[in-house]
C-alpha positions in Angstrom: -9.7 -24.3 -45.2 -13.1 -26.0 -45.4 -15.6 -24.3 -43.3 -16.7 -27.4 -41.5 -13.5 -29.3 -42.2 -12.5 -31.6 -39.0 -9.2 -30.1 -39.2 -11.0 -26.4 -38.0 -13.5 -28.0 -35.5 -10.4 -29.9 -33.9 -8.7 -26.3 -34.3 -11.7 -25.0 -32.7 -12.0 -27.6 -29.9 -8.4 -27.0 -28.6 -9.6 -23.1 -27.7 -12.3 -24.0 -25.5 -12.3 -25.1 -21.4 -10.8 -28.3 -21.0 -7.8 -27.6 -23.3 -6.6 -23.8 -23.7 -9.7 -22.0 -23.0 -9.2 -18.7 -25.1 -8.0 -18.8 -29.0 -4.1 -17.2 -29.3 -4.5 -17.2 -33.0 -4.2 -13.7 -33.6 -2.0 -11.0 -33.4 -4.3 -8.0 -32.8 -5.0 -8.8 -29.0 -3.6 -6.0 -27.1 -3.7 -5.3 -23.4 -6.9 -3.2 -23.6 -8.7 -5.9 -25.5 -7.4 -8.3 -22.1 -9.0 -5.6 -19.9 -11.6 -4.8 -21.7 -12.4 -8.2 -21.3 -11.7 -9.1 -18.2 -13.2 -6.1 -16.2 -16.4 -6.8 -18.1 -17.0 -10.4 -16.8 -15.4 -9.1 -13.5 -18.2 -6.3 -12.9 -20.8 -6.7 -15.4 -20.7 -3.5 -16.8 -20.9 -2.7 -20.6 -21.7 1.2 -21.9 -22.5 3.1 -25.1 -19.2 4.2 -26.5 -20.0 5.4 -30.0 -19.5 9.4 -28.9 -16.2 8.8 -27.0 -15.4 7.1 -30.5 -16.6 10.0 -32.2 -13.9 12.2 -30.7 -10.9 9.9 -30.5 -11.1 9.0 -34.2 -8.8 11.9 -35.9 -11.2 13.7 -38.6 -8.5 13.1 -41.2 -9.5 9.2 -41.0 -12.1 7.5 -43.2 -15.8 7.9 -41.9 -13.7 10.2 -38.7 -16.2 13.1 -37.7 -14.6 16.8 -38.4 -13.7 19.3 -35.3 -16.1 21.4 -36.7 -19.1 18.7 -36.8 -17.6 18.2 -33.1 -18.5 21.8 -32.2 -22.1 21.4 -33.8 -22.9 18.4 -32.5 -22.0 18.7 -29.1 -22.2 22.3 -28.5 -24.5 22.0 -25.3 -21.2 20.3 -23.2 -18.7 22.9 -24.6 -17.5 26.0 -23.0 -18.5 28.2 -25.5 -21.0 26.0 -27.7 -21.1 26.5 -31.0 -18.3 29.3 -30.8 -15.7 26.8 -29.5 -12.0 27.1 -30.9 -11.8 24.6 -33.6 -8.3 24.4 -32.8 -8.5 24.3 -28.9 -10.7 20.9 -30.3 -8.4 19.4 -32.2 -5.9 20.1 -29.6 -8.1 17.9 -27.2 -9.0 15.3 -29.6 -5.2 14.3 -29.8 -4.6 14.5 -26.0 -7.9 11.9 -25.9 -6.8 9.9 -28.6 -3.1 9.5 -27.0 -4.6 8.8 -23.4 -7.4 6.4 -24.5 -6.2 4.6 -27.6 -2.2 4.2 -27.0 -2.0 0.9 -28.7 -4.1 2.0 -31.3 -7.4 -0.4 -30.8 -9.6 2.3 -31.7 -11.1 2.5 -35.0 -14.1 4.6 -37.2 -16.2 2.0 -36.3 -16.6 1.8 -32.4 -18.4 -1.7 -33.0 -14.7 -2.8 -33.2 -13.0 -0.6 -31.2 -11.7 -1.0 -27.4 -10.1 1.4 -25.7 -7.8 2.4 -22.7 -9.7 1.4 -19.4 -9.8 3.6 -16.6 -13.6 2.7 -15.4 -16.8 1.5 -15.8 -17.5 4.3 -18.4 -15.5 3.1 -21.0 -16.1 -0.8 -20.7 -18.1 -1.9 -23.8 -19.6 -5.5 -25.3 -17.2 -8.5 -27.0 -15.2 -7.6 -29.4 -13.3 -10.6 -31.3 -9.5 -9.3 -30.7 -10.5 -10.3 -27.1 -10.0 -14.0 -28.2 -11.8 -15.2 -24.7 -9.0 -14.5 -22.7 -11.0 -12.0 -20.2 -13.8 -15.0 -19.8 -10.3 -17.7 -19.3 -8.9 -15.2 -16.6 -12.2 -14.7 -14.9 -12.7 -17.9 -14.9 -9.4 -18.2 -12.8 -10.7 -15.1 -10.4 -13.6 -16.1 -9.8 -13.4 -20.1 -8.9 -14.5 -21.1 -5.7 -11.8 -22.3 -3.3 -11.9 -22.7 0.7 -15.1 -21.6 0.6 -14.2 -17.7 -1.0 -13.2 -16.4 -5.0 -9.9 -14.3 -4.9 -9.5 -11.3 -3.6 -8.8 -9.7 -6.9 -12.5 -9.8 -8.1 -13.0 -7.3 -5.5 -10.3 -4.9 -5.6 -11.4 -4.5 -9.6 -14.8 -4.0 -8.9 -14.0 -1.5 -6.8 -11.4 0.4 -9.1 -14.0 0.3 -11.5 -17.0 1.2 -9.8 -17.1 5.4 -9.6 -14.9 7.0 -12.1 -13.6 10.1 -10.2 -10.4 9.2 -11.4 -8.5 12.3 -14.1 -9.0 10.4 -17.3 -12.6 9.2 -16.8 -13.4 12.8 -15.6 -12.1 13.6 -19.3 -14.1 12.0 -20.8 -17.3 11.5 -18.8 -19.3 14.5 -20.2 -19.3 13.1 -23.6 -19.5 9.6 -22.7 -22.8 10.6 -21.3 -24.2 12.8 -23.5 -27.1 13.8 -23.9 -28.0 14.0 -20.3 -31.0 11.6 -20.4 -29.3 8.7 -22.0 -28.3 5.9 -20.0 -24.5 5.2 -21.0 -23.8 2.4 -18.8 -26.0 -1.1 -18.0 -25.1 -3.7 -15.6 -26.2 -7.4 -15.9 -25.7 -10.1 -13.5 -21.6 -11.3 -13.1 -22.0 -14.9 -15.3 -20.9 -17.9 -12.8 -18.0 -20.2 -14.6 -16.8 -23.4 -13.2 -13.3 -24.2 -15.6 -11.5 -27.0 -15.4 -8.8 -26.4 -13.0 -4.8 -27.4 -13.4 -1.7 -26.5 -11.8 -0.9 -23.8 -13.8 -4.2 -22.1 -12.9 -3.5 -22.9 -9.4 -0.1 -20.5 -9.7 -2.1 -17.8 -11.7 -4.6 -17.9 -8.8 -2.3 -17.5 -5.9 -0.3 -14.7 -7.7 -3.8 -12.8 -8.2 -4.7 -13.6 -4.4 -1.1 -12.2 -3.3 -1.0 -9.2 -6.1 -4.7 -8.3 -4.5 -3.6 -8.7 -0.9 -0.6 -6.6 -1.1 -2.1 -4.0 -2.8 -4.4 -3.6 0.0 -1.8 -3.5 2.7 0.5 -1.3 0.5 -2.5 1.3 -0.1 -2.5 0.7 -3.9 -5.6 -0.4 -3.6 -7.2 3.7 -3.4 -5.5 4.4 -6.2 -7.7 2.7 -9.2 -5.3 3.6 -12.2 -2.4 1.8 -10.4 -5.0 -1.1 -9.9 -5.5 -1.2 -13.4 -2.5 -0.9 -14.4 -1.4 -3.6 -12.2 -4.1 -6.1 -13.1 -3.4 -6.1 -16.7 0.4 -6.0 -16.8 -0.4 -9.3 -14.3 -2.9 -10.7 -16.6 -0.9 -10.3 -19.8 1.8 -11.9 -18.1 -0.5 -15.0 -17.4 -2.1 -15.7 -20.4 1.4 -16.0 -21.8 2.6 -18.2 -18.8 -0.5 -20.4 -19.2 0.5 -20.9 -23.4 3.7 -21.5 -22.5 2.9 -24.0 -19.7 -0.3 -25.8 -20.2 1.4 -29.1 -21.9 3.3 -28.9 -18.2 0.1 -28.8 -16.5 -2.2 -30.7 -18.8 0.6 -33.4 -20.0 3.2 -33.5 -17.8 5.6 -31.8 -20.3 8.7 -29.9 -19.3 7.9 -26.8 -17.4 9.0 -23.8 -19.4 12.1 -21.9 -17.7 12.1 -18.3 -18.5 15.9 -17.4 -18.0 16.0 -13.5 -17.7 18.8 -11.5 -19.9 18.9 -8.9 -17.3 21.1 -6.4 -19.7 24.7 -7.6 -19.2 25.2 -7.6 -22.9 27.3 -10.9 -22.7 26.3 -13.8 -25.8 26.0 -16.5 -23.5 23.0 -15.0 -21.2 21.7 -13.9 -24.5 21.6 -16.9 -26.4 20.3 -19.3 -23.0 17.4 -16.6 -22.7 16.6 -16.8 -26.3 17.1 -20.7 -26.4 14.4 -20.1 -23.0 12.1 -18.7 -25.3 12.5 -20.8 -28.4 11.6 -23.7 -25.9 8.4 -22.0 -24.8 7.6 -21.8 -28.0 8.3 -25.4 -28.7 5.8 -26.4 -26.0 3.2 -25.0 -26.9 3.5 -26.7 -30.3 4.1 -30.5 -28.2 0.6 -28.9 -26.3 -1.4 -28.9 -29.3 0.3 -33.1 -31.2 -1.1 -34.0 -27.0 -4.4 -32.4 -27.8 -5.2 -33.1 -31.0 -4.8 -37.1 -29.9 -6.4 -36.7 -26.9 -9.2 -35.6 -29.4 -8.4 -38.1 -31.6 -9.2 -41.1 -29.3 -11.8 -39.9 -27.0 -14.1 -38.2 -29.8 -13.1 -40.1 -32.5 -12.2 -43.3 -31.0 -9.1 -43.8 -33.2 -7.3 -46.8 -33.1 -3.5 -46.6 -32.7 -2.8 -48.6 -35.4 -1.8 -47.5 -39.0 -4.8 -49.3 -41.0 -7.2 -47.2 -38.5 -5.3 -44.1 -39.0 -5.2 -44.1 -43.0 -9.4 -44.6 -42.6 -9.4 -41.4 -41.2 -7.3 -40.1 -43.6 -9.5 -41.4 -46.2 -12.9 -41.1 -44.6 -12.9 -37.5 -43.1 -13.0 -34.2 -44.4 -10.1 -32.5 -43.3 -9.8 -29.4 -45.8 -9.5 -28.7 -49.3 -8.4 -31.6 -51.5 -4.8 -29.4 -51.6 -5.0 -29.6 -47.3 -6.1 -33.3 -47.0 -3.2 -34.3 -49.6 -0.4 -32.4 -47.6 -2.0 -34.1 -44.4 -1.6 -37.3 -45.7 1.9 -36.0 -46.6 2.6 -35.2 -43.5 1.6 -38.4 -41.8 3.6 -40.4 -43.6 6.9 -38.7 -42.9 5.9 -38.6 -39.3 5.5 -42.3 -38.7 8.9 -43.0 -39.0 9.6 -40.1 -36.2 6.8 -40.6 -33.8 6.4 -43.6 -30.9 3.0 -44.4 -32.4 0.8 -44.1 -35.2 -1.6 -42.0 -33.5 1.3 -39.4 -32.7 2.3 -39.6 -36.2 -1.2 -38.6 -37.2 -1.5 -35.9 -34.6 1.9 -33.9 -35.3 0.6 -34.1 -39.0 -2.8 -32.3 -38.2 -1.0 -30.3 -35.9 1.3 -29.6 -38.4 -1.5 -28.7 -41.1 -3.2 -26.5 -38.2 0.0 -24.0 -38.2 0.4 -24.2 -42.2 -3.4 -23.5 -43.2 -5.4 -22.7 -40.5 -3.1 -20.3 -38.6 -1.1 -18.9 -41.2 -1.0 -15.6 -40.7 -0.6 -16.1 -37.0 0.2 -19.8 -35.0 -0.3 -20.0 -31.4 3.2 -20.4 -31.1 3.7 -16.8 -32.7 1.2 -16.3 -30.0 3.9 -16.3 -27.3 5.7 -13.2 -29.3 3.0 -11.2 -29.2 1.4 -11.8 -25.8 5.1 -11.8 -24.8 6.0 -8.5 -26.1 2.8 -7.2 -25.0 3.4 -8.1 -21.6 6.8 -6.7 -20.7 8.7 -10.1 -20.7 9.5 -10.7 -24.2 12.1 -8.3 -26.7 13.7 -6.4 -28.2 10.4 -5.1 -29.6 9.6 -4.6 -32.9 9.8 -6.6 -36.0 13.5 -5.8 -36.7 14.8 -8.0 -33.9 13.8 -11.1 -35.4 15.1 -13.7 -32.7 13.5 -12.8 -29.5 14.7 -13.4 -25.3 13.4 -13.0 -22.4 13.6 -9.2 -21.1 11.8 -8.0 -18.5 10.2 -4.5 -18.1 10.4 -2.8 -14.6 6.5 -2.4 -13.7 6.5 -5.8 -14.8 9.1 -6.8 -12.6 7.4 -5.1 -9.4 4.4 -6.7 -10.2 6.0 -9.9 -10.3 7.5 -9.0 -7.3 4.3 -8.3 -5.2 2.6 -11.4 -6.7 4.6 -13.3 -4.8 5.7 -11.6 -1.3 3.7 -12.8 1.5 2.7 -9.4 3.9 5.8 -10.4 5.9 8.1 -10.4 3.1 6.7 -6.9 2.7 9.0 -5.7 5.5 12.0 -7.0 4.1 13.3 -10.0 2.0 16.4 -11.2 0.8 17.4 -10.7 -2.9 18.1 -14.5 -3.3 14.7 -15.3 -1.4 12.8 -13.3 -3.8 14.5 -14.8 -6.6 13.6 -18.2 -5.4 9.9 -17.0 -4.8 10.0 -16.3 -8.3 11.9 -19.4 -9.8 9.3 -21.5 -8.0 6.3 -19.8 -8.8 7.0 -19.0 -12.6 10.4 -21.0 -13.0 11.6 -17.3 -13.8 15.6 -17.8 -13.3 17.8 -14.5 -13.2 21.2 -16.5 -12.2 20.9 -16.3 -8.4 21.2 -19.9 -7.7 23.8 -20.8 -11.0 24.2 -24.3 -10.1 20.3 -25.3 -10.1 19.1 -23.0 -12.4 22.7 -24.0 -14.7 21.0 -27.8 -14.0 17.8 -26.8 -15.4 18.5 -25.4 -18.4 21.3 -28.3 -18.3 18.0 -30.8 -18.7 16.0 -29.6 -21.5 19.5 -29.1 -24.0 19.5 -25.5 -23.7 23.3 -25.4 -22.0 25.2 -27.4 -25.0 25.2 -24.8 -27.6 25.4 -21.7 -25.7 29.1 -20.0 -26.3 31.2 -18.8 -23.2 30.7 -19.6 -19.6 27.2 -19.4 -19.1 27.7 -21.0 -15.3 30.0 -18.6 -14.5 28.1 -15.6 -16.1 25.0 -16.1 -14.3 26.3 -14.1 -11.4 27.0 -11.0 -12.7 23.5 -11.6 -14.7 21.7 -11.7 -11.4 23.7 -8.6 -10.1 22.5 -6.5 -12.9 18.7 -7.6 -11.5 19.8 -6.9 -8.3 20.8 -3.6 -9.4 17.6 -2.9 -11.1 15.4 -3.2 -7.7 18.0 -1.4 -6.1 17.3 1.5 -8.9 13.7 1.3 -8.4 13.7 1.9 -4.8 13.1 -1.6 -3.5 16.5 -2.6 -3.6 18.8 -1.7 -0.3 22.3 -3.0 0.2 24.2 -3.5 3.3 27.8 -3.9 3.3 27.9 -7.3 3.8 26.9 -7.7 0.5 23.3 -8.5 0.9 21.0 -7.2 -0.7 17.1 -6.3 1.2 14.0 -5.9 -1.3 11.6 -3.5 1.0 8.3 -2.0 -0.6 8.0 1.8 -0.4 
């Protein structure tokens, strides 16, 4: 790809505010790149993590410091200085590295390297796996609306503000070592105004009820459940806003996300996977819409074929290989499309996904946030076709991200479910004959084997089933079920 080809700016244009707002072209964006990311922009706070780095990194690694460089070099924090246990060292230098780099984002260079955040202490500048997706959600935090940001900016400010939590107590001696360094600087929180959408509107209100229930639950004192919280909730939204934003940009098809809740039966398996194939699908329909909308307003392209075949002709789109398989591309299209200008666009979308994002499309964007966030499996790369399956903590989260304080008390099953369904159009087979309808609407019914209708009950039983193992679920012998928080 041409460095200034049109094809990468329109690439490049699509992942800024006004159309996505963060770049899901890569695969390497984990959860601690999200928080790492968003708990910066939330509090400011960035610190020197290059000696934390120096003891995660396993010795055995390229450029990785040795246990017994360890000892010398930081003999003045150490029990017995420089007559430490080599052993006792590498003993703790595995427990660190399994606590504070789980998903493996650490590496030899800390320049690249995020890690597991707990606090403040461990919070460190941009690094690229973080794709803008901390500045998109903050963005969503953060906005202004009846006259106050969401509660959530506060409740992670404070979770991140002192650090007397176990695994920042860990690691707080060498994160601030030697004693008169400053580890840790704060500048002032960044004010962003974002375009706003209905999708963003649901992301926001699930962030104002997640913080709000935290706080009446008591959550809120513990700052690692916070944490842990927040991100599960914010991987969750990035891949709702991918899967969505045609919906709330385009007026597209909302994505259903149709829950194989573990009955093992083909029919719930194939509607969840045909679920996520669709999401996928979207997101592709997202980027033909933006790459037009582009097309006329920057380029003021004519929807006409003579106009389109100029551009063709006139612009540099990529290498001379690229702008020949465009061309290609556009021709096959304009018997498929409604206009010329949609012909042009799926083509360039088209060449987008081939050369620009080959190793990872924005659509393959939707396994890994997916994965990443609990909703999306089986993992790994052996189970090639992917469904919706959703993790427990996820499912809490969910859970307390719609509740109102009342609902808190008590709630029916179905209620919740509904909550859900209307919120994140998250179906577990509670209501089969609407939810049967709306998978009946965007084709997903016709090709699924069995009696999907009929299956959706037990489907939603086995989620019932779930909260009732968790705790949350209590069942009375009428056959209702009540969804109480601890």
């Amino acid at each position: 790809m041409a460095k200034n080809s049109i094809l990468k700016r329109i690439g490049d244009h699509i992942c800024e505010d006004g159309f996505l707002g963060f770049a899901p072209t890569s695969n390497s964006t984990k959860p601690a790149h999200i928080a790492n990311g968003l708990f910066r922009e939330c509090t400011g706070w960035t610190c020197d993590t290059k000696d934390l780095n120096n003891w995660i990194i396993e010795e055995q690694k390229k450029n990785g410091v040795s246990s017994q460089d360890i000892i010398n070099n930081y003999r003045e924090i150490l029990a017995k200085g420089d007559k430490e246990n080599e052993t006792k060292i590498k003993e703790f230098r595995f427990l660190l590295n399994e606590l504070f780099n789980p998903d493996k984002t650490a590496y030899p260079s800390d320049e690249f390297s995020t890690y597991n955040i707990s606090s403040r202490w461990i919070l460190k500048k941009r690094v690229s796996a973080e794709a803008g997706i901390g500045n998109f959600l903050y963005g969503i935090i953060a906005k202004v609306i009846d006259n106050k940001q969401s509660p959530m900016l506060t409740l992670i400010q404070n979770s991140m503000k002192n650090g007397n939590d176990d695994l920042t107590s860990l690691i707080k001696p060498i994160v601030t070592y030697p004693s008169n360094k400053e580890p840790c600087r704060q500048e002032d929180i960044a004010e962003i105004d974002i375009k706003w959408d209905k999708c963003k509107q649901i992301i926001r209100s699930g962030y104002d009820r997640l913080a709000e229930n935290m706080n009446i639950t008591g959550e809120c004192n513990n700052a690692l459940l916070v944490d842990e919280r927040v991100i599960c909730f914010s991987c969750f939204a990035v891949f709702l806003y991918l899967i969505n934003v045609n919906w709330a940009i385009y007026d597209g098809k909302k994505s259903p996300i149709f829950i194989d809740g573990g009955t093992e039966m083909e029919s719930i398996k194939k509607a969840s996977e045909k679920s996520f194939t669709f999401a996928k699908t979207s997101v592709e329909d997202f980027y033909i819409n933006a790459i037009k909308t582009i097309l006329k307003d920057e380029f003021d392209l004519k929807d006409s074929d003579s106009s389109c075949l100029d551009f063709l002709r006139d612009k540099i789109l990529g290498t001379d290989t690229e702008t020949e398989s465009i061309k290609k591309y556009y021709e096959t299209f304009k018997s498929e499309e409604q206009s010329h200008i949609s012909a042009l666009s799926h083509a360039l979308q088209l060449a987008l996904y081939t050369f620009e994002y080959k190793n990872n499309s924005p659509s393959d964007f939707c396994r890994v946030i997916g994965v990443r966030s609990g909703i999306v499996g089986p993992k790994g790369n052996r189970a090639k076709i992917k469904r919706y399956i959703m993790k427990t903590f996820l499912l809490e989260t969910l859970s307390l991200s719609v509740m109102s304080s009342e609902d808190l008390e008590g709630i029916e099953m179905k209620e919740l479910c509904h909550k859900l369904c209307n919120s994140y159009n998250i179906m577990f087979g509670c209501d089969e004959e609407t939810e049967f309808s709306n998978l009946e609407d965007i084709n997903i019914t016709k090709s699924t084997p069995g009696d999907l209708r009929g299956d959706m009950a037990y489907n939603y039983q086995k989620i019932t089933d779930t909260f009732i193992s968790l705790g949350l679920g209590h069942k009375f012998a009428d056959g209702v079920t009540i969804i109480k928080w601890r």
